[in-house]
N, C-alpha and C positions, 0 to 999 in steps of 0.2 A: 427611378433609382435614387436612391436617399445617400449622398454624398458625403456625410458630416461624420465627425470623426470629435471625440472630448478626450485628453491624456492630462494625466499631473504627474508630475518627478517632484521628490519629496525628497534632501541630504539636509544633513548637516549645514548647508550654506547655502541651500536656495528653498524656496516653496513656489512651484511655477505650475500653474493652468494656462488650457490652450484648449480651445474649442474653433474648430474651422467648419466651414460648408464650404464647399470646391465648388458648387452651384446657385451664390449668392449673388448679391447686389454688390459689394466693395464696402460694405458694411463694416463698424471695426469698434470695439472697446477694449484699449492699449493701456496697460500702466504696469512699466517697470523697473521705474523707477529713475530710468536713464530717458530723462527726457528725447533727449537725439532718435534712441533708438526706438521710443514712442512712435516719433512722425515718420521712421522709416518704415517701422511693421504697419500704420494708419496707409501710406500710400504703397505697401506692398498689397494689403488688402483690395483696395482704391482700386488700384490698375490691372490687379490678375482679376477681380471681379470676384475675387473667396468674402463669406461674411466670416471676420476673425474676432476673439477674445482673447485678450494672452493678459494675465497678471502675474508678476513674480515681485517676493521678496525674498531679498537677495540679502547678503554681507558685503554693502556697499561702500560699507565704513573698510574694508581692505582696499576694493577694487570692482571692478567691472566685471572682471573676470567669468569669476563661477554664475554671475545673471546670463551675459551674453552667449556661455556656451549650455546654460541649460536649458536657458527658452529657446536656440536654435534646434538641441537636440528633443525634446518633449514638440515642438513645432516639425519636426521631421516625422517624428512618430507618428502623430494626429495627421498630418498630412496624408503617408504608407497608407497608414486607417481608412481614411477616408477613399483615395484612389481606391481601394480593395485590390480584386485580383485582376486589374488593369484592362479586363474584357471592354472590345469596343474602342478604346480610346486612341491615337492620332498617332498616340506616343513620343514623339520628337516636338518640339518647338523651340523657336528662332525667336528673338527681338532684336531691334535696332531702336535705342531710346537719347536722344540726342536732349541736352540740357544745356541752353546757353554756346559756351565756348566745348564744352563735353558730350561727346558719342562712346556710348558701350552696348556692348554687342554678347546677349550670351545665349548660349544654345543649349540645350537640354534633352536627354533621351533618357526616359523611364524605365531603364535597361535591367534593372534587379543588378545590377552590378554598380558597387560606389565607388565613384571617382571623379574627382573636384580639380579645376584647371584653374586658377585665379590670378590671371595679368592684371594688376589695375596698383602702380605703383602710389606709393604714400608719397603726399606733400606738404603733408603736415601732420601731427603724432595727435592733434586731438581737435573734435568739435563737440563741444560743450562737454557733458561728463563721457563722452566714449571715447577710449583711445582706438582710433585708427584702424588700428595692428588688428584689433577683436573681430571688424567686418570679415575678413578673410578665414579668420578661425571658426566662424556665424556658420558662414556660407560651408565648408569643408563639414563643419558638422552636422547643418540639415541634410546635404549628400550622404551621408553615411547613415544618417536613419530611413532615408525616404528609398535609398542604395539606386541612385542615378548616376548618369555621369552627367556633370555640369559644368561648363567651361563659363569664365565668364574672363573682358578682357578689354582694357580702356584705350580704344581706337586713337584718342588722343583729349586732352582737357587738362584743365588745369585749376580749378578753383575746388580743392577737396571737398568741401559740402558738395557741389553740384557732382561729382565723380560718384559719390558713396549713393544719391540719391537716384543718378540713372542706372548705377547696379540693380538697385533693389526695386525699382520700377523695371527694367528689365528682364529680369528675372523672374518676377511679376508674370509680365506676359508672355514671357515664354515658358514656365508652368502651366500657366491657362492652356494656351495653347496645345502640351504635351497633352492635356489632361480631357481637351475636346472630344465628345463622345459623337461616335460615325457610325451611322447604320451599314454603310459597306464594310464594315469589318465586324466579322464573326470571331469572337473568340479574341484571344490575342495577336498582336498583328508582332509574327515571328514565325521563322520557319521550323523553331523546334517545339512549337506550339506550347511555351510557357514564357512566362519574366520572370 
């Protein structure tokens, strides 16, 4: 089964590629110009075990904005892609990713239905060029193109880089996990026999 998935979104205010394999090594070439969000899409890749490509140039000279929510949405997409028609796969996954003084916990079901849960309060408005605020808006909009429900939720911590980074390694692994393919499931694992 060939897992890989190539999407680009083309506006006015971003030009963003994205090539994933759901069945790599943690393989990764990142450049979006927000350094930050470099080393987070490098150890999303890292930890869920996807080989990833993502490059965007964005209108950075405004904001962060229009980068972070089009690589998450063109990254949602390529993702969809590549899971295909979900045959086979685990479908739910669980992490628990504990960083220093911070535990976040998120869970994920590949439901065809989007819906994004995101407890993980700000404590600070920015780390390096990315405000804060954008992770939540990232995460809400790969849910809505991948159409999951994903809850994600910071059990407790306190030093904002290590919060933002056991999300996205979290999350990481609990898409791996959703996305594990099992010979004991025929078809889709559902009782209305679709996602």
């Amino acid at each position: 089964m060939n897992r890989v998935a190539e999407k680009r979104r083309t506006t006015r205010e971003t030009d963003v590629q994205v090539k994933i394999n759901l069945d790599g090594r943690g393989q990764s070439k990142i450049a979006t110009g927000i350094g930050f969000l470099d080393h987070m899409l490098d150890l999303f890749a890292r930890h869920g075990l996807f080989d990833l490509e993502v490059t965007c140039k964005g209108d950075l000279h405004i904001d962060g904005h229009h980068s972070v929510e089009d690589i998450a949405i063109t990254l949602g997409q390529a993702f969809a892609e590549a899971v295909g028609d979900k045959g086979g796969i685990v479908r739910y996954g669980a992490a628990y990713v504990p960083m220093d003084e911070t535990l976040v916990r998120t869970v994920v079901d590949l439901s065809g239905r989007a819906f994004a849960v995101y407890r993980v309060p700000k404590v600070r408005d920015r780390i390096g060029e990315l405000d804060v605020e954008l992770v939540e808006h990232f995460w809400r909009s790969f849910a809505g193109e991948v159409r999951c429900n994903l809850h994600i939720e910071l059990l407790y911590g306190a030093n904002q880089h290590h919060i933002i980074e056991a999300v996205f390694k979290s999350t990481a692994r609990a898409l791996s996990a959703a996305t594990r393919i099992s010979e004991r499931i025929e078809g889709v694992l559902s009782t209305k026999g679709t996602l």
